[in-house]
PQR file of N, CA, C, O and H, with PARSE charges and radii, in Angstrom:
ATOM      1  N   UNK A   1     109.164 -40.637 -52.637 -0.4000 1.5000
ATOM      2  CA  UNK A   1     110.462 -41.271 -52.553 -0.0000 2.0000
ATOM      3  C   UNK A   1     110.551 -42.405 -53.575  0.5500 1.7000
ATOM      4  O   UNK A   1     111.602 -42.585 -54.191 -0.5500 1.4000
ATOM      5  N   UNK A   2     109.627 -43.065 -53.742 -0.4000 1.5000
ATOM      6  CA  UNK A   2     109.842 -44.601 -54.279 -0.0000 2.0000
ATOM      7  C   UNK A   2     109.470 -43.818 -55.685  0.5500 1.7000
ATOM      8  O   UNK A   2     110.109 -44.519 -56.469 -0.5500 1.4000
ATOM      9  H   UNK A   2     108.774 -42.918 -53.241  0.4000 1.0000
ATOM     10  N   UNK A   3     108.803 -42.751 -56.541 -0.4000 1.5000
ATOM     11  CA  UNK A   3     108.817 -42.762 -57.804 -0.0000 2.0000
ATOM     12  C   UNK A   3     110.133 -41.499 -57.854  0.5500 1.7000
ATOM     13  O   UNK A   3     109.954 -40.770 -58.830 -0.5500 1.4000
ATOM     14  H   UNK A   3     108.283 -42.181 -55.904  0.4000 1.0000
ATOM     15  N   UNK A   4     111.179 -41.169 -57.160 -0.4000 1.5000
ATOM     16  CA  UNK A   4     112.327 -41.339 -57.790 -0.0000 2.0000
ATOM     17  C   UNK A   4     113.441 -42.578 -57.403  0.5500 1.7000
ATOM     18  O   UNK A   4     114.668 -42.529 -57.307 -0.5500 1.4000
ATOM     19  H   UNK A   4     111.324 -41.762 -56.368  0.4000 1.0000
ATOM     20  N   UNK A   5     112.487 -43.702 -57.224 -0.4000 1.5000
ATOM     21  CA  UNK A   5     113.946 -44.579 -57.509 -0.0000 2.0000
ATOM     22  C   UNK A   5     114.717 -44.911 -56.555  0.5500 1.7000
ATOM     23  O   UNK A   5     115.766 -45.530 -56.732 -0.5500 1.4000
ATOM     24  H   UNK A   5     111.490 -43.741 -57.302  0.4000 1.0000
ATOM     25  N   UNK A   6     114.045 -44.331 -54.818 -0.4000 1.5000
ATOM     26  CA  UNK A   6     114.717 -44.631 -53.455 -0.0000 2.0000
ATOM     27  C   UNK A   6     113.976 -45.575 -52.624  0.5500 1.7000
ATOM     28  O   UNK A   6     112.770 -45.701 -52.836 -0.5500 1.4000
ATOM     29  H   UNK A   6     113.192 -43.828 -54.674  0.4000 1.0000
ATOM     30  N   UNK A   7     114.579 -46.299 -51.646 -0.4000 1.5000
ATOM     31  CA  UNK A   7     113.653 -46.955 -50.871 -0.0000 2.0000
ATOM     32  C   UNK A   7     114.335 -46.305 -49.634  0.5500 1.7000
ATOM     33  O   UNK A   7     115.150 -45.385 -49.693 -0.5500 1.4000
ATOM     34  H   UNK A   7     115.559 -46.197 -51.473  0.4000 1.0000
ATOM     35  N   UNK A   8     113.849 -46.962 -48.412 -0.4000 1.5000
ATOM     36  CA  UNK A   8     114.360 -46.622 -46.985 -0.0000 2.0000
ATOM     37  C   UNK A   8     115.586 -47.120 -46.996  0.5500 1.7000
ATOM     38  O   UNK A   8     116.339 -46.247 -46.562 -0.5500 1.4000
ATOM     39  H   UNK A   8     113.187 -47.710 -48.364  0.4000 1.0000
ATOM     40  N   UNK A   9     116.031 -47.852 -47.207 -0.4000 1.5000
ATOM     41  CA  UNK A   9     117.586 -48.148 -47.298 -0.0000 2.0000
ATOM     42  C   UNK A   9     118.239 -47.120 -47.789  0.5500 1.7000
ATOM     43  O   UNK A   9     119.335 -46.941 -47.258 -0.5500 1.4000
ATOM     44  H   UNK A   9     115.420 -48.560 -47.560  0.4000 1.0000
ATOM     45  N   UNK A  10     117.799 -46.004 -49.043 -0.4000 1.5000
ATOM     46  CA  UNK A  10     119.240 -45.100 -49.486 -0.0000 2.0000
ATOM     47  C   UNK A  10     118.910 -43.674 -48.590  0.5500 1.7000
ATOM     48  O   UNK A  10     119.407 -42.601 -48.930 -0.5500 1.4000
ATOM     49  H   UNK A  10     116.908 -46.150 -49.474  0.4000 1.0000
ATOM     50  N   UNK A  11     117.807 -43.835 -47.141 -0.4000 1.5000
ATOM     51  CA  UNK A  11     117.811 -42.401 -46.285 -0.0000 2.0000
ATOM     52  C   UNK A  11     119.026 -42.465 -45.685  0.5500 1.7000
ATOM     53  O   UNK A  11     119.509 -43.572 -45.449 -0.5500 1.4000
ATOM     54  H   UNK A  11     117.404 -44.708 -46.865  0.4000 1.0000
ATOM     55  N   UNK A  12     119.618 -41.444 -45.391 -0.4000 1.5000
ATOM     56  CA  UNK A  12     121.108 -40.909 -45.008 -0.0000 2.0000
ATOM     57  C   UNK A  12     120.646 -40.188 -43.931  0.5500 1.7000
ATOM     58  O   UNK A  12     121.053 -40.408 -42.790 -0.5500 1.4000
ATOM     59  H   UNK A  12     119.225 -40.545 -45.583  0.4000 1.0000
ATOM     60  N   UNK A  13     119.656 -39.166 -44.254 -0.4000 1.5000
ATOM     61  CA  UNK A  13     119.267 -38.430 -43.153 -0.0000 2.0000
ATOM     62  C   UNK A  13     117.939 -37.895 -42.781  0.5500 1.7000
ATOM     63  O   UNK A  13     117.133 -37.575 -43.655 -0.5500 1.4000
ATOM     64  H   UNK A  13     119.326 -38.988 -45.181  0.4000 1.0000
ATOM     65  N   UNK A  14     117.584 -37.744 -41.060 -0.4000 1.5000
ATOM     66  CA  UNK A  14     116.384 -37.520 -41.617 -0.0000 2.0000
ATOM     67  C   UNK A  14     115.915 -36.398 -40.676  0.5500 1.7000
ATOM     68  O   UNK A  14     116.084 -36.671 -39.488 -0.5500 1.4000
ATOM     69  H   UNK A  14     118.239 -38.004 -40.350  0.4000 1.0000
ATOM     70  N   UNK A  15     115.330 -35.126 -40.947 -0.4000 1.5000
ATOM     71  CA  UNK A  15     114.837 -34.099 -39.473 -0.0000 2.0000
ATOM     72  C   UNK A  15     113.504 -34.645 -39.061  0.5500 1.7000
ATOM     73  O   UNK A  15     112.724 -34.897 -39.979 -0.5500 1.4000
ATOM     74  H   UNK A  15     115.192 -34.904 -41.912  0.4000 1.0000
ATOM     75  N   UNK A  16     113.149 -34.850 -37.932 -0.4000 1.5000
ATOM     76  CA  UNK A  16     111.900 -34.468 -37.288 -0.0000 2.0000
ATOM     77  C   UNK A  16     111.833 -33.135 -36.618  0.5500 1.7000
ATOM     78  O   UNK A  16     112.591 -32.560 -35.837 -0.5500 1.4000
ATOM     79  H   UNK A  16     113.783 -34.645 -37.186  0.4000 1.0000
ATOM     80  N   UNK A  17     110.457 -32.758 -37.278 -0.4000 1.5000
ATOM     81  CA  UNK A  17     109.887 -31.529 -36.396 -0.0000 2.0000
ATOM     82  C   UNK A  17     108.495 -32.083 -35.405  0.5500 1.7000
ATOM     83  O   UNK A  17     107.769 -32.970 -35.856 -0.5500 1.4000
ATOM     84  H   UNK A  17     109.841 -33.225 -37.912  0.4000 1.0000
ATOM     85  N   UNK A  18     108.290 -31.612 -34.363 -0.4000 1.5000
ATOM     86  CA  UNK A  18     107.602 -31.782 -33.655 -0.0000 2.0000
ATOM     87  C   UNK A  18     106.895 -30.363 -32.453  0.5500 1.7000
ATOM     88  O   UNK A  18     107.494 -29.444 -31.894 -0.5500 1.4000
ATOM     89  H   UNK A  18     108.879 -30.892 -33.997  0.4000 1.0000
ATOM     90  N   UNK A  19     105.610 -30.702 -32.440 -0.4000 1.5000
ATOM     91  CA  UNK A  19     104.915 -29.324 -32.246 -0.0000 2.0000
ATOM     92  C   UNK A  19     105.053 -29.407 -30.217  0.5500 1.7000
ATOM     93  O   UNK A  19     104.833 -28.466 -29.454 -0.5500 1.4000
ATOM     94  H   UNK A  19     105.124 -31.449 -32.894  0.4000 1.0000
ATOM     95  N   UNK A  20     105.529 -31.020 -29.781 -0.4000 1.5000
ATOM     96  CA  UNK A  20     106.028 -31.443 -28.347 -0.0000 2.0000
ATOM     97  C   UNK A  20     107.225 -31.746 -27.928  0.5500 1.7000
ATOM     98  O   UNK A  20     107.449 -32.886 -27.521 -0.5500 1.4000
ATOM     99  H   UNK A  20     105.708 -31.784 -30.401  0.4000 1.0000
ATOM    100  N   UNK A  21     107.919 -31.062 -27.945 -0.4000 1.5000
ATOM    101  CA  UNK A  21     109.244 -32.001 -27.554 -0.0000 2.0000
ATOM    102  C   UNK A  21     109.260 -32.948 -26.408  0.5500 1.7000
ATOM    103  O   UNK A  21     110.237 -33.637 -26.114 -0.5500 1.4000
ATOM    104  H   UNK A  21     107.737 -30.136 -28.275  0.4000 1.0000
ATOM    105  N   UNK A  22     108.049 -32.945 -25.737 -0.4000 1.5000
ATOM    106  CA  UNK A  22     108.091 -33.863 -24.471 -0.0000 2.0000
ATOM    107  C   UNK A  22     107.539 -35.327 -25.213  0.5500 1.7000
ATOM    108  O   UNK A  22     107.751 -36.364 -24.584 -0.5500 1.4000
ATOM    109  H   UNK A  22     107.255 -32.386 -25.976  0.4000 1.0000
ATOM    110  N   UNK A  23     106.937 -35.401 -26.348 -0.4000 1.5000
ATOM    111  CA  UNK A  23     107.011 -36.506 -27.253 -0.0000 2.0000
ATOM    112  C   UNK A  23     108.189 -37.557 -27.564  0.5500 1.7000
ATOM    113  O   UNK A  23     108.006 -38.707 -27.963 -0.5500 1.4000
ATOM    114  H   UNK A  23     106.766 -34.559 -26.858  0.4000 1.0000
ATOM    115  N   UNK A  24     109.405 -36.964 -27.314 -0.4000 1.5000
ATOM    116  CA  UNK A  24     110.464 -37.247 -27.868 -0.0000 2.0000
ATOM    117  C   UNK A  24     110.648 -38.896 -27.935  0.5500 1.7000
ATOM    118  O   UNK A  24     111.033 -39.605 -28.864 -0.5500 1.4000
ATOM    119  H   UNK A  24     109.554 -36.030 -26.990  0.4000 1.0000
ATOM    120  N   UNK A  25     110.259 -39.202 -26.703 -0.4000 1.5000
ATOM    121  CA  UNK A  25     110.574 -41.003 -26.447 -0.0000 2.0000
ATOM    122  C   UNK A  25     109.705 -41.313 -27.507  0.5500 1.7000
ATOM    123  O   UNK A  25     110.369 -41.716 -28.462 -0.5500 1.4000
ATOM    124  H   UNK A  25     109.945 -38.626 -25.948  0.4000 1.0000
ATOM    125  N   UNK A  26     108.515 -41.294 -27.738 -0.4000 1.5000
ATOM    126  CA  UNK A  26     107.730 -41.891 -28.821 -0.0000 2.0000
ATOM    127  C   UNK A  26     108.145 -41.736 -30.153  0.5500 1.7000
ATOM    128  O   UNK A  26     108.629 -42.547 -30.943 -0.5500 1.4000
ATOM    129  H   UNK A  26     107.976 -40.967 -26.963  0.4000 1.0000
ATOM    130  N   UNK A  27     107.898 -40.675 -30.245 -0.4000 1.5000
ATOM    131  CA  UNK A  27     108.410 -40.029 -32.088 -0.0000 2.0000
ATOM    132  C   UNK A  27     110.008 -40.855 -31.857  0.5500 1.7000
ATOM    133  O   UNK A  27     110.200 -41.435 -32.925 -0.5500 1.4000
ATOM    134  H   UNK A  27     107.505 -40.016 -29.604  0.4000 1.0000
ATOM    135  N   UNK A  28     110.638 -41.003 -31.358 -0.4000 1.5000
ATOM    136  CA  UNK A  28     112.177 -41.550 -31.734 -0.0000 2.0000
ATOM    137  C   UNK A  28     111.758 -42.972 -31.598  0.5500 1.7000
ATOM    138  O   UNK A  28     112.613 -43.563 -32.257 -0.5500 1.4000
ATOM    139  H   UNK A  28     110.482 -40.531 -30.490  0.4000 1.0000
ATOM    140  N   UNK A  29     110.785 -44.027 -31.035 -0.4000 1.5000
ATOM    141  CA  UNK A  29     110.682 -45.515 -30.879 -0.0000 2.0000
ATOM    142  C   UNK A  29     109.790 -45.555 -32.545  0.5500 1.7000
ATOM    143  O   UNK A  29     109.977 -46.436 -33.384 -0.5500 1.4000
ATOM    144  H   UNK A  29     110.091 -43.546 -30.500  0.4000 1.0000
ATOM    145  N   UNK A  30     108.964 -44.541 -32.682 -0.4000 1.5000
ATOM    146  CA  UNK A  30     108.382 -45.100 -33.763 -0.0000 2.0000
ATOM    147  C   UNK A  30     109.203 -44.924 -35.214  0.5500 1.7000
ATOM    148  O   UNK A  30     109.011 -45.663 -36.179 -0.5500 1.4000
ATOM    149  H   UNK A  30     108.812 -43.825 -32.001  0.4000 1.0000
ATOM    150  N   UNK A  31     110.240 -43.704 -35.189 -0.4000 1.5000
ATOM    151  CA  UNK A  31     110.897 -43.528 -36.386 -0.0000 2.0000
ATOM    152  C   UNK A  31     111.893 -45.070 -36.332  0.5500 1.7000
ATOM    153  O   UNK A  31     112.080 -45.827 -37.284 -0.5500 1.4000
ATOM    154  H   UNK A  31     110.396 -43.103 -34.405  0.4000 1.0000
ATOM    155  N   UNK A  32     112.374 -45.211 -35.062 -0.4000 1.5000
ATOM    156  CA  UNK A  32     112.875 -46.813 -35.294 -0.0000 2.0000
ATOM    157  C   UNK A  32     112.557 -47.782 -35.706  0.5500 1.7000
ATOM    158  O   UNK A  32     113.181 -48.652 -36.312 -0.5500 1.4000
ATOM    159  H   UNK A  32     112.223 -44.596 -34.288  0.4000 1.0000
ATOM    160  N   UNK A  33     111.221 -47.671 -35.301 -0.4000 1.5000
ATOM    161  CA  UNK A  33     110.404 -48.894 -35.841 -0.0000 2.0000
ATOM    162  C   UNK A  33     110.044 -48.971 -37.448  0.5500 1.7000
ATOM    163  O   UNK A  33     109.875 -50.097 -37.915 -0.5500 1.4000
ATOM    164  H   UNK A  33     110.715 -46.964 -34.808  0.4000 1.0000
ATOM    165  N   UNK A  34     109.919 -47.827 -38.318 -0.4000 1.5000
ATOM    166  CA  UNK A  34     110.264 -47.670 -39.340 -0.0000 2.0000
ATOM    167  C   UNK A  34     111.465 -48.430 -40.052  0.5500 1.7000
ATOM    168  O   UNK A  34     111.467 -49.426 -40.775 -0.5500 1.4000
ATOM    169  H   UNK A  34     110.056 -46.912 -37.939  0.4000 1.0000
ATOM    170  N   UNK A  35     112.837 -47.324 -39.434 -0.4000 1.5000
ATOM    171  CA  UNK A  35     114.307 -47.848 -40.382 -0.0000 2.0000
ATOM    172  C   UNK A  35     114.737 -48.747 -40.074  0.5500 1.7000
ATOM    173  O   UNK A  35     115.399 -49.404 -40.877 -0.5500 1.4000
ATOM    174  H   UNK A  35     112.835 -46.515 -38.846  0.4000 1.0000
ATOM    175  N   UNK A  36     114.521 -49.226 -38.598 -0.4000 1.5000
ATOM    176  CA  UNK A  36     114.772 -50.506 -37.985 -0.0000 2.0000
ATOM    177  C   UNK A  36     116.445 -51.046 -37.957  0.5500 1.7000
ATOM    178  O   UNK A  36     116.926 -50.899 -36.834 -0.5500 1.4000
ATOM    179  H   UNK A  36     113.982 -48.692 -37.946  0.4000 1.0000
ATOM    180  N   UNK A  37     117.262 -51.545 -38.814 -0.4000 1.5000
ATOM    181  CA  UNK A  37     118.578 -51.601 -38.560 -0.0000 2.0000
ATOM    182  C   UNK A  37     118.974 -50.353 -39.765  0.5500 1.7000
ATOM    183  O   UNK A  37     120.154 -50.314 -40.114 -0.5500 1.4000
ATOM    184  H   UNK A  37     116.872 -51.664 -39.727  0.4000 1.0000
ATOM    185  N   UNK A  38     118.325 -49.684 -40.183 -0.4000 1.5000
ATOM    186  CA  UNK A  38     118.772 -48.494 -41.157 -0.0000 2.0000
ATOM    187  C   UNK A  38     118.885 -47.233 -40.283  0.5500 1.7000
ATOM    188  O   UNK A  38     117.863 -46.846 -39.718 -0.5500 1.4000
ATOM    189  H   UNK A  38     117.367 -49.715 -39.901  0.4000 1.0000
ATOM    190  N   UNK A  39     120.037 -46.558 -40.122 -0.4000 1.5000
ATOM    191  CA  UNK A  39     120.113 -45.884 -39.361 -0.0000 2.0000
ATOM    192  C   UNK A  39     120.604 -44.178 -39.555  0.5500 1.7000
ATOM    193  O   UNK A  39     121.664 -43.846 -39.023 -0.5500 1.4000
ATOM    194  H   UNK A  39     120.868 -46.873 -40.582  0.4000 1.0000
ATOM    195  N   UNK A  40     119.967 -43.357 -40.165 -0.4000 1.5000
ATOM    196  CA  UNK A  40     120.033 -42.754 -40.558 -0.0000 2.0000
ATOM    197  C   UNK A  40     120.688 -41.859 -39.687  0.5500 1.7000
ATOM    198  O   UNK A  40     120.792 -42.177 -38.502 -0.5500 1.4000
ATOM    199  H   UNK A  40     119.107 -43.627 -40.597  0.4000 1.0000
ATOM    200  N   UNK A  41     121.238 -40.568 -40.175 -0.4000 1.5000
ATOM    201  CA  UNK A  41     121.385 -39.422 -38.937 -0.0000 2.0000
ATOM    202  C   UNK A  41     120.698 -38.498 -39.452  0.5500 1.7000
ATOM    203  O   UNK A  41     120.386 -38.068 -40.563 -0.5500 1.4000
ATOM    204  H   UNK A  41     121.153 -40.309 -41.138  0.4000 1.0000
ATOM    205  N   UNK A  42     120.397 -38.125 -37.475 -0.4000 1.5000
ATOM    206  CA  UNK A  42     118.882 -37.867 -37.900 -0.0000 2.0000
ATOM    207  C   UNK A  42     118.845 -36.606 -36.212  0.5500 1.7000
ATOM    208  O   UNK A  42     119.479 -36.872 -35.190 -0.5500 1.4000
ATOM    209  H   UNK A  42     120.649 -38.474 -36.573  0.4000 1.0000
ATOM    210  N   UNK A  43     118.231 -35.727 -36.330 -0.4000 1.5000
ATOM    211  CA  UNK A  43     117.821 -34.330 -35.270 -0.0000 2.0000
ATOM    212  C   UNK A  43     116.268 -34.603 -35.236  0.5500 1.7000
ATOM    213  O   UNK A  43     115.607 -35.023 -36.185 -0.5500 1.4000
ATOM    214  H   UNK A  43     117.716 -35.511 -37.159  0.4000 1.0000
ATOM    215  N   UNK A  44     115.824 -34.306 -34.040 -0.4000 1.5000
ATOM    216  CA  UNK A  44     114.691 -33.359 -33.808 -0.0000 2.0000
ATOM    217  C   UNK A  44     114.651 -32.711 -33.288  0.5500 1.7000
ATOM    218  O   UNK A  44     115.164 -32.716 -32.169 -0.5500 1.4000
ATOM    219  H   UNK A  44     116.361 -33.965 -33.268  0.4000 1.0000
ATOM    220  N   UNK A  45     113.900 -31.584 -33.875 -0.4000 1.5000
ATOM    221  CA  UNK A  45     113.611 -29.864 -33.452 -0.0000 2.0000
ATOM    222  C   UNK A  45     111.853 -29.845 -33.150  0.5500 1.7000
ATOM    223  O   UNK A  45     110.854 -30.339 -33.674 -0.5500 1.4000
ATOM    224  H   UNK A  45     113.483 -31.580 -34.784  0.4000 1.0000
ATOM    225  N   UNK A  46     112.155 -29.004 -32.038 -0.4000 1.5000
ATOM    226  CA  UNK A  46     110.686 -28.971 -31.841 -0.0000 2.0000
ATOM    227  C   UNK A  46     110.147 -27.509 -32.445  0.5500 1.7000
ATOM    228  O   UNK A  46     110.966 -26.590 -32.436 -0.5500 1.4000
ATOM    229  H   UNK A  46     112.967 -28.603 -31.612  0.4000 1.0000
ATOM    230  N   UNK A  47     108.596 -27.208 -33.052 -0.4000 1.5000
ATOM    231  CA  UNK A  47     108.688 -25.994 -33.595 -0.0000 2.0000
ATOM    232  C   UNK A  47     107.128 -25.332 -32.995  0.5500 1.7000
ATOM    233  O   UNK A  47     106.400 -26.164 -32.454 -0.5500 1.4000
ATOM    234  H   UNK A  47     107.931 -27.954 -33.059  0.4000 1.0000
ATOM    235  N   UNK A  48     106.803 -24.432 -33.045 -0.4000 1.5000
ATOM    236  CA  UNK A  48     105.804 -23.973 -32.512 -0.0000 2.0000
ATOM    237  C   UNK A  48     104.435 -24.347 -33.169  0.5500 1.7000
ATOM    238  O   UNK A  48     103.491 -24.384 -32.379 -0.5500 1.4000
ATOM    239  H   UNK A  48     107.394 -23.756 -33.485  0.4000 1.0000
ATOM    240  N   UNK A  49     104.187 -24.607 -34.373 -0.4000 1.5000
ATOM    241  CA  UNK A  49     103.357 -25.333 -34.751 -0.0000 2.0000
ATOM    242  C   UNK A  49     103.736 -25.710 -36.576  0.5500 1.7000
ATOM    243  O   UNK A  49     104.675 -25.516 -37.347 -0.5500 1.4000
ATOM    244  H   UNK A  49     104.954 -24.577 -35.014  0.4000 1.0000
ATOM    245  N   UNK A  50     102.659 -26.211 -36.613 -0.4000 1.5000
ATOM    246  CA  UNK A  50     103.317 -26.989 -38.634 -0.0000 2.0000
ATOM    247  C   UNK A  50     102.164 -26.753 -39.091  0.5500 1.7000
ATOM    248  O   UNK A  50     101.198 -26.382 -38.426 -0.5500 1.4000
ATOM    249  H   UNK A  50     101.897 -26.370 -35.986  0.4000 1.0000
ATOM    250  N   UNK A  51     102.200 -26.978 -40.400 -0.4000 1.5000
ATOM    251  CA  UNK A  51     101.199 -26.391 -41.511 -0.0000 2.0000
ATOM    252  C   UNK A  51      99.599 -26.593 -41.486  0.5500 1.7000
ATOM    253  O   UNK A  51      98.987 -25.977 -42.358 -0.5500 1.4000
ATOM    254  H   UNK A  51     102.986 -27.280 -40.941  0.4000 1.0000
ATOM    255  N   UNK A  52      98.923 -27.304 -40.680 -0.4000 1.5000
ATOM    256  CA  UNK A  52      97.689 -27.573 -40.301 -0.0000 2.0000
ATOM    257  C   UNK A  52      98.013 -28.079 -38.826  0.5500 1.7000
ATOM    258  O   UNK A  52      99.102 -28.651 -38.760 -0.5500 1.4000
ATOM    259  H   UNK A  52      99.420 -27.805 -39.971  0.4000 1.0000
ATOM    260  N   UNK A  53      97.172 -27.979 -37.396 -0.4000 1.5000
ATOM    261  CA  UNK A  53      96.913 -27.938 -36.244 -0.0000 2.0000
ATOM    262  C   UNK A  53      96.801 -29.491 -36.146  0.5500 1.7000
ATOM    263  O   UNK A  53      97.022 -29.956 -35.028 -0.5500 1.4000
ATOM    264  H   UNK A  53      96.288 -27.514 -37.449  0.4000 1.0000
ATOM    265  N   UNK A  54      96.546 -30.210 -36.972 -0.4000 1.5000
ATOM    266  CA  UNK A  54      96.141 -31.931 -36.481 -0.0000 2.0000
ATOM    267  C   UNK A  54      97.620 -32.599 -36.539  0.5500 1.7000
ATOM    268  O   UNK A  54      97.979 -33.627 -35.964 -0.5500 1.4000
ATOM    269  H   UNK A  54      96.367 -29.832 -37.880  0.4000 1.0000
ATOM    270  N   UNK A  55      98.592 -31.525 -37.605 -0.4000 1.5000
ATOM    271  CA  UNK A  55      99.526 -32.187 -37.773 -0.0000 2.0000
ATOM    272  C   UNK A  55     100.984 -31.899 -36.486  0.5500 1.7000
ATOM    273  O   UNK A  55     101.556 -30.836 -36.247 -0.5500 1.4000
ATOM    274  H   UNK A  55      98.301 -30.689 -38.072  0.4000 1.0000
ATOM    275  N   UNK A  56     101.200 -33.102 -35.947 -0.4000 1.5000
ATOM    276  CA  UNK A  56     102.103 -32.654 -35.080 -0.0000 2.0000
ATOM    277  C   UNK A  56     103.344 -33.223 -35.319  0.5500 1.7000
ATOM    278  O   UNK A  56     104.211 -32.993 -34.476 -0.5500 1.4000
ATOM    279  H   UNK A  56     100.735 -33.966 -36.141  0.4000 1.0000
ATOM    280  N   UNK A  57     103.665 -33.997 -36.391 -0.4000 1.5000
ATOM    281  CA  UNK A  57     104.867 -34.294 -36.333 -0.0000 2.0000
ATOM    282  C   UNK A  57     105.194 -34.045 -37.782  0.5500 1.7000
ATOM    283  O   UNK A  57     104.193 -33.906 -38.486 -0.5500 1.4000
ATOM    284  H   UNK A  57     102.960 -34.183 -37.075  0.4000 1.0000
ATOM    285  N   UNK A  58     106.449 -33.948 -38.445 -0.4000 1.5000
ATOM    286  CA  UNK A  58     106.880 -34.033 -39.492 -0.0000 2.0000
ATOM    287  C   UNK A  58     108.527 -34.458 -39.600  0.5500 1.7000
ATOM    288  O   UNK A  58     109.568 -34.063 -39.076 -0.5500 1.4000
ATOM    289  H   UNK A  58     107.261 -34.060 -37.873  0.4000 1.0000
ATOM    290  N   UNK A  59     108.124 -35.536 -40.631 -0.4000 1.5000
ATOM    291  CA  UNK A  59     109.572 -35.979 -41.180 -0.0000 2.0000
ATOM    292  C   UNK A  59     109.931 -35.591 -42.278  0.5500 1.7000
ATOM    293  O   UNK A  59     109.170 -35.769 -43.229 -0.5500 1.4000
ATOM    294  H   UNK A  59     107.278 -35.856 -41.057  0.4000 1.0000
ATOM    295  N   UNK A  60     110.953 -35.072 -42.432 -0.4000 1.5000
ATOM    296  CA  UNK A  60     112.094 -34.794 -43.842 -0.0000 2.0000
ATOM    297  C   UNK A  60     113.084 -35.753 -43.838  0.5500 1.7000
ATOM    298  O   UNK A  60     113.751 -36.174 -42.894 -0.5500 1.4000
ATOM    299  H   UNK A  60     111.572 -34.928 -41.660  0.4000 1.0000
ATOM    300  N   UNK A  61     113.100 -36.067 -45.082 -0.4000 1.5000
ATOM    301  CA  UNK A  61     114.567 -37.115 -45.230 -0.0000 2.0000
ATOM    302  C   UNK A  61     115.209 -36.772 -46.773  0.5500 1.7000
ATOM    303  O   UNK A  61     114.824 -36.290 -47.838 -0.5500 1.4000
ATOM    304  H   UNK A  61     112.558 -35.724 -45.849  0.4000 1.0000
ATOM    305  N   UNK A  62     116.218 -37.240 -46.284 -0.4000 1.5000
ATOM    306  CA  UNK A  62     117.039 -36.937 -47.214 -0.0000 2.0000
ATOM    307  C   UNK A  62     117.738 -38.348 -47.888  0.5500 1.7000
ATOM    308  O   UNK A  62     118.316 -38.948 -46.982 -0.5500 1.4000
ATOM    309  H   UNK A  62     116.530 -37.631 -45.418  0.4000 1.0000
ATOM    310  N   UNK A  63     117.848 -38.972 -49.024 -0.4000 1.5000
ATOM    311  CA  UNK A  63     118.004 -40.209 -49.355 -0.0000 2.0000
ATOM    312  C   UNK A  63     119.563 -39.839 -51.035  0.5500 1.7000
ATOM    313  O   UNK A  63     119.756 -38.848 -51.739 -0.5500 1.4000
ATOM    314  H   UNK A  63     117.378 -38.485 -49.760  0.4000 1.0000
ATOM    315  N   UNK A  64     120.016 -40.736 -50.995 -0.4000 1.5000
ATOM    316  CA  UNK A  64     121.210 -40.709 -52.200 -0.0000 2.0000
ATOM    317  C   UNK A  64     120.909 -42.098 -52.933  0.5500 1.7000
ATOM    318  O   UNK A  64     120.953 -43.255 -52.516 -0.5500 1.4000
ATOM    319  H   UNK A  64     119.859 -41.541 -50.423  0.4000 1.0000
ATOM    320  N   UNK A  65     120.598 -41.574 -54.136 -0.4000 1.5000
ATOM    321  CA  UNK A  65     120.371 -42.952 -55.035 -0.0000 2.0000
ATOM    322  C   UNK A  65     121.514 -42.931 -56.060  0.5500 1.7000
ATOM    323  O   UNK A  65     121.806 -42.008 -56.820 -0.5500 1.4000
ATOM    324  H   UNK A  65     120.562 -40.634 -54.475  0.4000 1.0000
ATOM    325  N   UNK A  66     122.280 -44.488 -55.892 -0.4000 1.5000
ATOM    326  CA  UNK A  66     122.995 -45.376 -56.509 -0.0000 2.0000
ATOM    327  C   UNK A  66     124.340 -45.032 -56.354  0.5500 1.7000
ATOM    328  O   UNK A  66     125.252 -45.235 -57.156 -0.5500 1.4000
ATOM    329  H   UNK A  66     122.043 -45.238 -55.274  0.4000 1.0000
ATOM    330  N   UNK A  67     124.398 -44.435 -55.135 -0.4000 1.5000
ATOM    331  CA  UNK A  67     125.895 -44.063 -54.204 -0.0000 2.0000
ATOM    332  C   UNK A  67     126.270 -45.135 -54.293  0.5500 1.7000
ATOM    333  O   UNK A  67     125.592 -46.071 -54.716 -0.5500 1.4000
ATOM    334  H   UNK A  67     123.658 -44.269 -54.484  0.4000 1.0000
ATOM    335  N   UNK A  68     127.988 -45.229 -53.723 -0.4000 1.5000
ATOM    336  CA  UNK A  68     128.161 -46.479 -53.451 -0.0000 2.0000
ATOM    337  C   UNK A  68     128.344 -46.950 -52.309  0.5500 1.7000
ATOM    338  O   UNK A  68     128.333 -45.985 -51.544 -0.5500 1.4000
ATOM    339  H   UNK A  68     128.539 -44.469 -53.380  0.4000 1.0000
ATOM    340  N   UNK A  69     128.482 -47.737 -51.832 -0.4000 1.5000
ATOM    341  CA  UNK A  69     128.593 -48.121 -50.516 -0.0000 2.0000
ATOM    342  C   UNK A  69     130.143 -48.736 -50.170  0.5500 1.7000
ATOM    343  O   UNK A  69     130.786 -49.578 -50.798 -0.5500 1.4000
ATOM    344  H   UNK A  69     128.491 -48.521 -52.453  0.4000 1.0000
ATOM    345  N   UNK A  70     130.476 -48.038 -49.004 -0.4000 1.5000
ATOM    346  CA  UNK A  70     131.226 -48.693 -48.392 -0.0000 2.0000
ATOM    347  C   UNK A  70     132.679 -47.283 -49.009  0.5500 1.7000
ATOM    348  O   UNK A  70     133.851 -47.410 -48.656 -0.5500 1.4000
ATOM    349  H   UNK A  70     129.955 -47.355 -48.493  0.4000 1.0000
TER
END
């Protein structure tokens, strides 16, 4: 993200996948704790498993650099 030129401020959107959906309270307190007053829109889908077994969560985001605001 940051070597094209985005920070957490220009995420717009973001998916979580998750291999628990009974996770949900956590994975959503900690992605907060991340963007914090940045508030992206944002889904999670839960999926049957992700690209290696240790990995259980995954974020995609989607970010717009030098939009304008407002």
């Amino acid at each position: 993200m940051r070597s094209a030129g985005a920070t957490l401020a220009d995420v717009v959107r973001t998916r979580i996948y998750v291999t628990d959906i009974h996770d949900w309270e956590k994975i959503g307190q900690a992605h907060g704790e991340v963007f914090r007053e940045i508030r992206p829109a944002t889904s999670m889908v839960e999926v049957r498993r992700l690209i290696s077994p240790e990995i259980l969560v995954e974020i995609e985001a989607d970010a717009v650099i030098g939009g304008s605001s407002g």
